[in-house]
C-alpha positions in Angstrom: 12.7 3.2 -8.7 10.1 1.0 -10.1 6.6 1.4 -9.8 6.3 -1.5 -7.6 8.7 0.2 -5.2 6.7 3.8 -5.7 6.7 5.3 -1.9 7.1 2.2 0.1 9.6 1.7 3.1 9.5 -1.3 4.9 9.9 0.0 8.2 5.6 2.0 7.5 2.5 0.0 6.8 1.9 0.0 3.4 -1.3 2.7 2.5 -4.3 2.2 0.8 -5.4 4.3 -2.2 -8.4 5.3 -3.8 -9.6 3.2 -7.0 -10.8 5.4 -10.1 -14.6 4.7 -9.3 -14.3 6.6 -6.2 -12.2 9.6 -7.6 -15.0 9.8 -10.5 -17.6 10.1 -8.6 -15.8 12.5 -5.9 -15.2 14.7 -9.1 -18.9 13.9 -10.4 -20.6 14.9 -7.1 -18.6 18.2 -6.8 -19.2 18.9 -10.3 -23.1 18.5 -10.2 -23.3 20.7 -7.1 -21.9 23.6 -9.2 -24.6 23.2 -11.7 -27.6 23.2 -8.6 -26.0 24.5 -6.0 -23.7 27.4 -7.6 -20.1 26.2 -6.4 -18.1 23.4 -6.6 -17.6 21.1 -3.3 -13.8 21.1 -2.5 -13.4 19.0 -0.3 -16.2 16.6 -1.6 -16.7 13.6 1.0 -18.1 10.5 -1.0 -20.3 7.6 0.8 -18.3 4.1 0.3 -19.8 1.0 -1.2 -19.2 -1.2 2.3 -19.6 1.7 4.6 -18.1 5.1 5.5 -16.8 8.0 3.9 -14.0 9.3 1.8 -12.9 13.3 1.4 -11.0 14.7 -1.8 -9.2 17.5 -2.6 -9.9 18.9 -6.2 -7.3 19.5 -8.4 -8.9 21.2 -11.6 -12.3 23.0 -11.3 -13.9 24.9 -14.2 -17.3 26.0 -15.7 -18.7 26.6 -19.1 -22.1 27.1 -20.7 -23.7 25.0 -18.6 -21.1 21.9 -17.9 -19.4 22.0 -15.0 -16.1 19.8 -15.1 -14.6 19.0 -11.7 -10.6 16.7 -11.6 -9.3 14.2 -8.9 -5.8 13.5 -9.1 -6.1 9.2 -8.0 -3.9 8.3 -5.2 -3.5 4.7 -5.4 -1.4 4.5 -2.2 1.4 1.8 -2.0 -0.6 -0.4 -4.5 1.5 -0.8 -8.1 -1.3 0.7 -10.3 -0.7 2.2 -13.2 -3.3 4.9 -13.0 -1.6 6.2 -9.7 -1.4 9.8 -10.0 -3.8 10.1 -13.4 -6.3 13.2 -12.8 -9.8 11.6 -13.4 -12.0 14.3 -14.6 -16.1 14.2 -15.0 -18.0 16.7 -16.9 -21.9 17.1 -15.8 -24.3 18.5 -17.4 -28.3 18.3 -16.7 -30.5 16.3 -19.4 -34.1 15.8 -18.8 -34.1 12.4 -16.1 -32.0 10.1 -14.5 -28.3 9.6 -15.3 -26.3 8.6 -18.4 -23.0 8.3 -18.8 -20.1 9.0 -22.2 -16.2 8.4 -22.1 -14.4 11.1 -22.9 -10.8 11.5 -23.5 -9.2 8.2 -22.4 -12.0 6.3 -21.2 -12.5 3.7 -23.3 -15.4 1.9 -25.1 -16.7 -2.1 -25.2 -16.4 -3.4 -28.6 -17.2 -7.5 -27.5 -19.7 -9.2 -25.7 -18.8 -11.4 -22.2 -18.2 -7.8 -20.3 -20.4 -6.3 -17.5 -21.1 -3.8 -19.7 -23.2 -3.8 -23.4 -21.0 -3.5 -26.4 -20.9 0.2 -27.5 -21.3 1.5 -24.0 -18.2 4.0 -22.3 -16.0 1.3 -20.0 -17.5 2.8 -16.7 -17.8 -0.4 -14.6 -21.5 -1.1 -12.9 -20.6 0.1 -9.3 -18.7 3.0 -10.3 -21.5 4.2 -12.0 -24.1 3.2 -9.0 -21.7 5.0 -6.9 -21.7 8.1 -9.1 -25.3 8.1 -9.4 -26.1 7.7 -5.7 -23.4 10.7 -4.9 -25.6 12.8 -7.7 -28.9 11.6 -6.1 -28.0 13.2 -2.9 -26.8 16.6 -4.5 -30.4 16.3 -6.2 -32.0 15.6 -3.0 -30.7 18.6 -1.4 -31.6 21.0 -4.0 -34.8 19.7 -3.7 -35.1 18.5 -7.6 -35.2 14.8 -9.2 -31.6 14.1 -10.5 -31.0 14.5 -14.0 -27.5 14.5 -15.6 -25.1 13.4 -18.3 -21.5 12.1 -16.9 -19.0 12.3 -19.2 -15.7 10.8 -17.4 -12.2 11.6 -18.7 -8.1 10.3 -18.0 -5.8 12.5 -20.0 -3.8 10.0 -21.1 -5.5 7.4 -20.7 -5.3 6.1 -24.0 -1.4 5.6 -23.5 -1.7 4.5 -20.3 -4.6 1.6 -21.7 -2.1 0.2 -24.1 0.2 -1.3 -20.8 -3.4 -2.8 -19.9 -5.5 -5.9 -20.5 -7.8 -3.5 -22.1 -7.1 -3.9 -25.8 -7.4 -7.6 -25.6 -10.5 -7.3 -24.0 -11.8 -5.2 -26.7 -12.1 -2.1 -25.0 -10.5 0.2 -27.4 -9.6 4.1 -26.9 -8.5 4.2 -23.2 -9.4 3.0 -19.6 -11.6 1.8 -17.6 -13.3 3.2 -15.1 -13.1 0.2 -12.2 -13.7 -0.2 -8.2 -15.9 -2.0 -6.2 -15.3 -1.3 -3.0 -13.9 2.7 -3.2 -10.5 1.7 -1.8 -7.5 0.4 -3.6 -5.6 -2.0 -0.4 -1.9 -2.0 -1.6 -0.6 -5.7 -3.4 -4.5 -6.7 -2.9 -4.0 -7.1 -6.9 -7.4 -7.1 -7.4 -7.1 -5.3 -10.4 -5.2 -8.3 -12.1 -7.5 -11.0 -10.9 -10.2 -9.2 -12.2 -8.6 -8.4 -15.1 -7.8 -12.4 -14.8 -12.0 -12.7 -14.8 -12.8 -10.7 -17.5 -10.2 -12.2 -19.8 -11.8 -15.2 -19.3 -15.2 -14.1 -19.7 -14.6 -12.5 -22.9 -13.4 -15.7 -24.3 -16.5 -17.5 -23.2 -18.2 -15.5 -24.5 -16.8 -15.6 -27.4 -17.1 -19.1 -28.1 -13.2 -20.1 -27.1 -13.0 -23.6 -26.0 -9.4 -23.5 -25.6 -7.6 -20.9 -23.5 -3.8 -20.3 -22.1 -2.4 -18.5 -19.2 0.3 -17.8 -18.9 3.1 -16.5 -16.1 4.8 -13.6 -18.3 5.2 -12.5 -22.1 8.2 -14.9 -23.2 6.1 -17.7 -22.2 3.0 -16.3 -23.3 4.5 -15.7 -27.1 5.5 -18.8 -26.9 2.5 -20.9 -26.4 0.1 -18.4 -28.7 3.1 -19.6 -31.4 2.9 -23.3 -30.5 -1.0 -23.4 -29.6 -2.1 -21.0 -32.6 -4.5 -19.2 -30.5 -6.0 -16.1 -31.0 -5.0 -13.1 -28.8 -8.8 -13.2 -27.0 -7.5 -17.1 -25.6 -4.5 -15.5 -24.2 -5.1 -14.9 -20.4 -2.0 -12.9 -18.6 -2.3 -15.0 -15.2 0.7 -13.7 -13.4 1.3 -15.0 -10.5 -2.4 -15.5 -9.6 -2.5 -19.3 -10.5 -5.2 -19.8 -7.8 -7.7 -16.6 -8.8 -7.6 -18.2 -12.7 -8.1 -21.9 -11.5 -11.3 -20.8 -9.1 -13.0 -18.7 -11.6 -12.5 -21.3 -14.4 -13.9 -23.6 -11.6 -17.7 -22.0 -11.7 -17.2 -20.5 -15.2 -15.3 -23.6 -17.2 -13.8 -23.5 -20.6 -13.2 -26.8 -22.2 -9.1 -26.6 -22.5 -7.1 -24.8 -20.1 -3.0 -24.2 -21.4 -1.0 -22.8 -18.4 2.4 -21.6 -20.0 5.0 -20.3 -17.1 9.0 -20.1 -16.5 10.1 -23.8 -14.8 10.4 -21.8 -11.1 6.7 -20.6 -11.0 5.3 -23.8 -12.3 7.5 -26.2 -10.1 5.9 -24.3 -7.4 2.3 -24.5 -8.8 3.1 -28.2 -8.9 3.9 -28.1 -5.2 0.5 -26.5 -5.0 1.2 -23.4 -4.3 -1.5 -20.6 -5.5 0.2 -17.5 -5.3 4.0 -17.6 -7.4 5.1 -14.5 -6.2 8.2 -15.1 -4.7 7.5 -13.2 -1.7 4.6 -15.6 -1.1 5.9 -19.1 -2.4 8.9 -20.7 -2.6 10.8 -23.9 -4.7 10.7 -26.2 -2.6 14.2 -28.1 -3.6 13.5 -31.3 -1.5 10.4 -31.8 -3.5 12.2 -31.0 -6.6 14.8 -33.6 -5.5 12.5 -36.2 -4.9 11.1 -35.4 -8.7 14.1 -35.8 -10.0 14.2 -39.2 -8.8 11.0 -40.0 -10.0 11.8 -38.9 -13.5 14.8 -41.6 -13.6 17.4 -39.4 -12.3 20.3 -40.8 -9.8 20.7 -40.1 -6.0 23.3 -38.7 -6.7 21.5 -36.2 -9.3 19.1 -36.0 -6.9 21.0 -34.7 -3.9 22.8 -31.9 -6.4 19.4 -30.7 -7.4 18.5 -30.2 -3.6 21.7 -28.1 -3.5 21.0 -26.2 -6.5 20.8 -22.5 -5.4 17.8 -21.7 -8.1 15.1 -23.8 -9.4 16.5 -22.8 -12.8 19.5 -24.0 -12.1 18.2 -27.5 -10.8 16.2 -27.6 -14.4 20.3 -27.1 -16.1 21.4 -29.6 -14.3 19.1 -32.1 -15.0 19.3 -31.3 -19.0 23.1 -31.9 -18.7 22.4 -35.5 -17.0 19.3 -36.1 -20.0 16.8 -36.5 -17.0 13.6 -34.9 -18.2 12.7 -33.1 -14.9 10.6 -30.3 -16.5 8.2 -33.3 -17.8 8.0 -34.4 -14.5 7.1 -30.8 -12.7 4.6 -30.3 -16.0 2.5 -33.5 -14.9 2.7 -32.3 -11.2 1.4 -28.8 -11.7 -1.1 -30.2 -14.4 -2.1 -32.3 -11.3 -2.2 -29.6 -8.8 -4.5 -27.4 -11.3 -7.0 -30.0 -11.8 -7.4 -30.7 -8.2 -8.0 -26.7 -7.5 -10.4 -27.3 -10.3 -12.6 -29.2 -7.9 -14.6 -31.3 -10.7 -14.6 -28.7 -13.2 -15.1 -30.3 -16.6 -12.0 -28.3 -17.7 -9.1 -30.4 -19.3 -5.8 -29.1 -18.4 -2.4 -29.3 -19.9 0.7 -27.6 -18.9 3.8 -25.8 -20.9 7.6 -25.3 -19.7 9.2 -22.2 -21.2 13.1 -21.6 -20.7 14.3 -17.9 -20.7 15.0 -17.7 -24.3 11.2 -19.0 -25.0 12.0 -22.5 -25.7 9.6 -25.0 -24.9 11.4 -27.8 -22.6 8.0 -29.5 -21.7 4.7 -29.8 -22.4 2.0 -32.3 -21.3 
């Protein structure tokens, strides 16, 4: 079973999860109320961003001259996220005002400028740490003392678990982050990815990159950093989330945008679809047929590449009759980017990558 399978049946609703913010500051709150109020909170109920509650278990609990260290094992629900069933742990201990915050053991630390965060500070995104602060403000509040505490936030394992993430790229180096902005993880939301998507391209900007790619997957990615000569900091994993990269880039441009992808997933882009996941888009073979006309091809080939049962297939075909159909859907999508683009001063081009990472168009 794959992780994107992980628990779900298609005869249930698919279930929401909790994102690492919330189970750090659950594990936080219950941590700091063993310091001030003598025993941990187990259940510890946790006030939401947008409104309402949210109650967790504890799964490690433990106390030591004077730090109190309290785990939350994440449950992410049906979404596919790769810290799904990690044990976020925060150690607390009081410091003189206020609230700071270290990574521990596979949290990771910014090393470049363009993130919310200052280079040299522990990867614990902004509401996360408002969240965790607000939770230790009302433990404060009920002892009847001004909060004052140190937050150190650990993921055993994180640091293994970062290497399958955008993180390195990024430049945070040494594990995870600590992300969330609403508290609740909504299953293939993938708003992980898109922000991931955001931050890639920030770090760039800031950076000084005026050339970026995206790209659909890792054969095609390897295969425009090769062509383009980009760095690894240009390299943006867009996935199937065409439509979050373009309206980003759209109020935060770069000058050149590269969009690498298989010839399915950019034949539907240049339909103008948003979203290539296949259980949200689909080839659309009578537009591909018409295409293929356009790019010199017969009726006849025209009719067999409506026919063809897979958009790869289609792209064979039209190789074997010498009609350059993968030029034809790479002017389409660079079309259908621009437009989503809305003005942006952003100049786009567009690259084909067959399966065995050959580039069969580019412009």
């Amino acid at each position: 079973m794959t992780e994107v399978e992980r628990n779900v049946d298609a005869n249930r609703p698919l279930r929401s999860g909790w994102t690492t913010g919330a189970c750090a500051t659950a594990a936080a709150k219950s941590a700091y109320a063993r310091i001030l109020a003598g025993s941990f909170l187990d259940p510890v109920t946790i006030a939401l961003p947008r409104g309402g509650s949210a109650a967790f278990a504890l799964a490690q609990e433990w106390y030591r001259d004077g730090r109190a260290t309290a785990g939350v094992v994440k449950d992410a629900g049906d979404d596919p996220d790769i810290t799904h069933g990690a044990t976020i742990l925060a150690t607390v201990r009081t410091t003189h005002e206020g609230v700071t915050f270290c990574a521990g053991e596979g949290v990771g630390t910014v090393t470049r400028a363009g993130l919310p965060l200052a280079v040299g500070e522990p990867a614990i995104n902004p509401v996360p740490r408002a969240m965790i602060t607000a939770a230790l403000g009302e433990v404060a509040a009920a002892a009847g003392v001004p909060v004052a505490a140190e937050v150190t936030l650990s993921i055993p394992g994180g640091a293994a678990l970062a290497a399958k993430t955008w993180n390195p790229r990024l430049g945070i180096v040494g594990g995870l982050s600590v992300l969330g902005t609403t508290g609740i993880v909504t299953p293939y939301s993938c708003a992980a990815w898109i922000h991931s998507i955001h931050r890639g391209v920030d770090v760039a900007r800031a950076a000084g990159l005026a050339h970026i790619a995206a790209a659909t997957g890792s054969t095609s990615e390897r295969a425009a950093q090769a062509a383009l000569g980009l760095p690894d900091m240009a390299m943006i994993d867009m996935g199937d989330f065409a439509g979050g990269l373009l309206k980003y880039l759209a109020r935060h441009p770069v000058a050149r945008l590269t969009i690498a992808g298989g010839f399915g997933k950019l034949t539907k882009l240049a339909a103008g679809a948003m979203d290539l996941h296949s259980s949200r888009s689909q080839v659309d073979h009578a537009r591909l047929a018409a295409w293929m006309r356009e790019a010199g091809g017969t009726e006849a080939d025209a009719v067999a590449v409506a026919a063809a049962p897979t958009a790869m297939a289609a792209l064979d075909l039209a190789r074997r009759r010498q009609v350059d159909l993968a030029g034809q859907v790479a002017r389409r999508a660079g079309e259908a980017a621009r437009e989503r683009l809305a003005g942006a001063s952003v100049g786009v081009d567009v690259m084909i990558v067959d399966r065995a990472g050959h580039i069969v168009a580019h412009g």
